[in-house]
C-alpha positions, 0 to 999 in steps of 0.5 A: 082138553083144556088150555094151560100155561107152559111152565116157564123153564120150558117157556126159557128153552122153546125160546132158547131153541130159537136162538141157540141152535148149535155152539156157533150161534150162541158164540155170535150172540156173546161175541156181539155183546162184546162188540155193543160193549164197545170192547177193543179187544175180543179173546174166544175160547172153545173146547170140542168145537164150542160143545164142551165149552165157549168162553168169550172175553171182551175189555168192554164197560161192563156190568154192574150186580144189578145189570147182570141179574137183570141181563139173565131176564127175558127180553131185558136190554140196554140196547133200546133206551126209547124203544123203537126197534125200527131205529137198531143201531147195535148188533143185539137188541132183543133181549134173549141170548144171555136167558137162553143160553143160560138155560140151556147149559151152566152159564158163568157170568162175571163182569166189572166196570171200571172203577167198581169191584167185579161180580160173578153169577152163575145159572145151571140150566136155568137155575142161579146156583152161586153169585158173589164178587169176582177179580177180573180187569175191567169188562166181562167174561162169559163162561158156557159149559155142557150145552144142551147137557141137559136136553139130549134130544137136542145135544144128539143133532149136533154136529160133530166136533170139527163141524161145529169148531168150523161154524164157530170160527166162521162166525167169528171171522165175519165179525172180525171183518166188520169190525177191523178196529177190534183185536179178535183171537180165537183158541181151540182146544188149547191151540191158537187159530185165529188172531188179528190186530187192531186197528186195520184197514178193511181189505188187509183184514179181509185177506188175513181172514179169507185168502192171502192171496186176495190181498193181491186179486181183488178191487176195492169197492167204493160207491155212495148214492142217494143216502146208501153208501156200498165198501168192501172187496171184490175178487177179479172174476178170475180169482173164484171158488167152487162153492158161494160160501166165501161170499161175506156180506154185511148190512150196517155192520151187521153180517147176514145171508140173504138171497137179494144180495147173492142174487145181486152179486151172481147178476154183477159177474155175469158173463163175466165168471162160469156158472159152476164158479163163484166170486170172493167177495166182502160187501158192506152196506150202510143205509139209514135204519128205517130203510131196512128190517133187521127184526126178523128172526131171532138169529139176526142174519135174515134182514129187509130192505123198504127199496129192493130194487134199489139195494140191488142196482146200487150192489150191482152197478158198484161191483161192476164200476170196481171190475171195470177199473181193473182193467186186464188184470186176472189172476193166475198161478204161476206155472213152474214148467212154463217158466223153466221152458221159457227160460231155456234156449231152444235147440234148432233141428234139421229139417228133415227130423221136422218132416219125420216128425209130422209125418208121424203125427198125420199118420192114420195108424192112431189107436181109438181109445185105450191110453191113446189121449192120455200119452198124447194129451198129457205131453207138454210142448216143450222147445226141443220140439217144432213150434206147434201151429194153431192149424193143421200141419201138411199132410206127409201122408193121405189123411183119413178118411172122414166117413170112417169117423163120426166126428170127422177128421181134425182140420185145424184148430181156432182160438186156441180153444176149438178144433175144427173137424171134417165129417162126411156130412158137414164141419164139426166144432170141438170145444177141446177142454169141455170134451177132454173133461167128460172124457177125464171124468168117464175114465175115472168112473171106470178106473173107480168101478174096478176099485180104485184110481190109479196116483201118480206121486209127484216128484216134490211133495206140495204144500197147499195152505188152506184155513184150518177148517177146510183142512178138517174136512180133507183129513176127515176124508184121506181115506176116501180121496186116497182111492180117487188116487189124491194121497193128501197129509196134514201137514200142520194146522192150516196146510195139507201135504199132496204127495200123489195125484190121480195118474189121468190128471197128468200135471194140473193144477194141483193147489187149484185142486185140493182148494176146490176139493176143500169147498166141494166137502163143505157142501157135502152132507157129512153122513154121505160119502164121496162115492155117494157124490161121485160125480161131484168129486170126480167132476171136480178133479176131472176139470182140473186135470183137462186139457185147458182153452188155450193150449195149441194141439198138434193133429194127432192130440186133436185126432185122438181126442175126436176118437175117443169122444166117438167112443165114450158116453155122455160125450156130447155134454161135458160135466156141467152140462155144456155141449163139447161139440157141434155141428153145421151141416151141408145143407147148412153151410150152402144156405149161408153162401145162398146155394140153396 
């Protein structure tokens, strides 16, 4: 078999399947030769998520005929006048992304400097079918239509519309954040979805772009040392999301994923954040560029750095000099119920209705199992009834018997967060909210393997906000969550409308809910589906709907929360793998007061 060379359309699309894996990735490269251009305002167009076509507008210095045909070129760039690639002071430089795209669909390039005549080329997969002038402001526009129409072994493995909408807008929305002095708009199928302003400081363009309410939940992050100098926004530990992917990080400007970075970010909330919860963060990093690789891959997300180490403590000590400065705050949604009780006048009861009452509450008569927990844990105190007291109320009546009951009996509870149990053959520590949600997440196995959970629909219809894509995702799977008992709607472009929750949730954190449901999917391959991720999902809702640390439990709740642990599986861990209880023996708690 003798050797050959490829022929060079094929040559154009090998490399172009480097490059242009899907429209979000061709977007980027036209989106940062807007940004190169010294472009102040940047309008995006994409229909079928960026499939069907991607137009990128910029007002930058444009281009004159002979730059366009040679910019069409292979490795041809203004980006590097003295050819040291190891001094990249721009987002591109290699050369590749206009030939690539343009061989891989019809590219439409039409561009003007200021003070000349505009020019309009256009290449049909590679070929150059019509060239001439062009009337158009100064700076340049790019057309890209039917990517990959022409290699449908490619064009079968995208995605679908709103997946691939989704990877385009958030590619826009880094570069939107590294760059707050550029107006960026985005227009999908006719419909604006993102538009920001220029200039603006760096967190209120952040917050516009993530989370409005990070604005308000988050530290600035300053730190310089030793040439590298570390800015941006980093949520409080409280302020956190299911999944990492609202952690944006930027390296002189440029965005990028790599693992150093997150790894510096997990290190600086540790102790700090649950392990199943992740930070909202944006981190810019700016080094001279003969300490970092940015030529990696072709994509350019991928970079190294010559001091890694160094990159890491620096990232780590800033997070957590920012944290520290935040002193107490955290964030918390505002309960509604709370509120209104905290707001009312207590009524004052008579004594003996007090004895009544915990008499009724020590009774051992308690059902095991079978709805007991949800009627008692789902209650909230309210005012009307006696202060509730973070330790076992006397006893009106003899207490149970501890050798009837594995987990013993409900003694007291500590912290607010741990009841404290007395079995025959030692003392049992119950972490309330880690037991309550394997109990949640068992009930809903069952309800989910005899067809469907039963919802409860809420009074008042909420409305949750979330951004455009994460509620693609919920409408995607409305029929699949309506049989978890969650009836969601969409309600405009960026809001979904919960009408109904799951019945065994009792009053949780609904906005909390649906935000993490959002995240959960987008992890999700999209050809499994929710029942396939069970215990994802209703891990996910059982947390929610948990009886939470710091909440005091009267006797009776602590009680039959033990009982029905005792009767349930998998209850010695709760959903991510934590114990929910443990247990110090006799013997043990004789060799701590040197009885043995």
């Amino acid at each position: 078999m003798s050797i050959r060379r490829l022929p060079e359309h094929l040559v154009n699309r090998i490399a172009a399947g480097e490059v242009v894996e899907r429209p979000a990735s061709a977007l980027k490269e036209l989106v940062e030769n807007a940004i190169d251009a010294g472009a102040t305002r940047v309008a995006v167009r994409l229909a079928s998520g960026g499939i069907d076509l991607i137009e990128v507008i910029d007002d930058g210095c444009g281009m004159t005929p002979a730059d366009m045909a040679l910019a069409l070129e292979r490795h041809a760039t203004s980006k590097l006048p003295d050819e040291e690639i190891d001094q990249v002071t721009t987002l591109g430089f290699r050369g590749e992304a206009l030939p690539s795209i343009a061989s891989v669909a019809r590219l439409t390039l039409e561009s003007r400097v200021r003070g000349s005549d505009g020019w309009r080329r256009v290449v049909d997969n590679g070929a150059l079918v019509e060239e001439g002038p062009a009337a158009l402001p100064p700076g340049t526009r790019v057309l890209v239509e039917g990517l990959f129409g022409k290699v449908p072994a490619r064009r079968k493995f995208l995605r679908t519309p709103r997946a691939e909408y989704g990877a385009s807008l958030d590619i826009v929305r880094r570069l939107a954040m590294a760059r707050p002095d550029i107006a960026f708009s985005v227009e999908h199928d006719g419909r604006r979805t993102l538009s920001t302003n220029a200039p603006e400081d760096r967190p209120a363009r952040v917050a516009a772009l993530t989370d409005r309410a990070l604005a308000e939940n988050s530290v600035g992050v300053d730190l310089e040392r030793e040439g590298l100098r570390l800015g941006g926004v980093a949520g409080l530990p409280t302020f956190n999301r299911g999944v990492a992917d609202h952690q944006y990080l930027f390296v002189n400007g440029r965005p990028v994923k790599d693992r150093l970075l997150m790894g510096a970010i997990r290190g600086a909330y540790a102790e700090m954040i649950a392990r199943d919860r992740h930070p909202v963060v944006a981190l810019f990093l700016d080094l001279p560029a003969d300490l970092v690789d940015v030529n990696v891959h072709p994509a350019k997300t991928e970079v190294r750095f010559r001091e890694p180490q160094m990159i890491r403590g620096l990232i780590v000590s800033g997070l957590r000099r920012a944290l520290d400065e935040a002193g107490h705050r955290s964030f918390q949604r505002p309960n509604e119920a709370a509120l209104a009780a905290w707001q009312s006048e207590p009524q004052t009861r008579h004594p003996s209705e007090d004895r009544d009452l915990w008499r009724y509450a020590e009774s051992p008569a308690v059902p095991a199992f079978a709805g007991t927990t949800d009627r008692v844990l789902d209650r909230r105190p309210t005012f009307s009834s006696p202060p509730p007291l973070a330790r076992a109320e006397p006893a009106y009546a003899p207490p149970p018997d501890t050798v009837q009951h594995p987990l013993g009996v409900a003694r007291g509870q500590v912290a607010k967060t741990y009841i404290v149990a007395e079995a025959e053959d030692g003392l049992v520590l119950v972490d309330q909210h880690a037991a309550h949600e394997r109990l949640v997440l068992e009930r809903m196995r069952a309800a989910l393997a005899g067809g469907r959970v039963a919802s409860q629909a809420l009074l008042i219809a909420e409305v949750i906000e979330l951004d455009e894509p994460a509620c693609d995702r919920l409408e995607a799977r409305l029929s699949e969550l309506a049989e978890f008992g969650l009836d969601l709607e969409r309600f405009g472009p960026r809001a979904m409308l919960v009408r109904s929750v799951p019945a065994m949730l009792g009053q949780g954190d609904v906005t909390g809910l649906v935000t993490d449901l959002a995240d959960e999917l987008a992890a999700f391959d999209e050809a499994l589906s929710l029942r396939e991720r069970l215990d994802h999902v209703a891990a996910t809702m059982a947390c929610h709907g948990s009886v939470r640390a710091g909440r005091v439990l009267s006797v009776t709740e602590m009680n039959a929360l033990l009982r029905e642990m005792e009767v349930t599986p998998h209850s010695r861990q709760c959903n991510h793998g934590r114990p929910t209880w443990v247990k110090l023996a006799h013997g043990d708690i004789e060799k701590l007061f040197g009885r043995k």
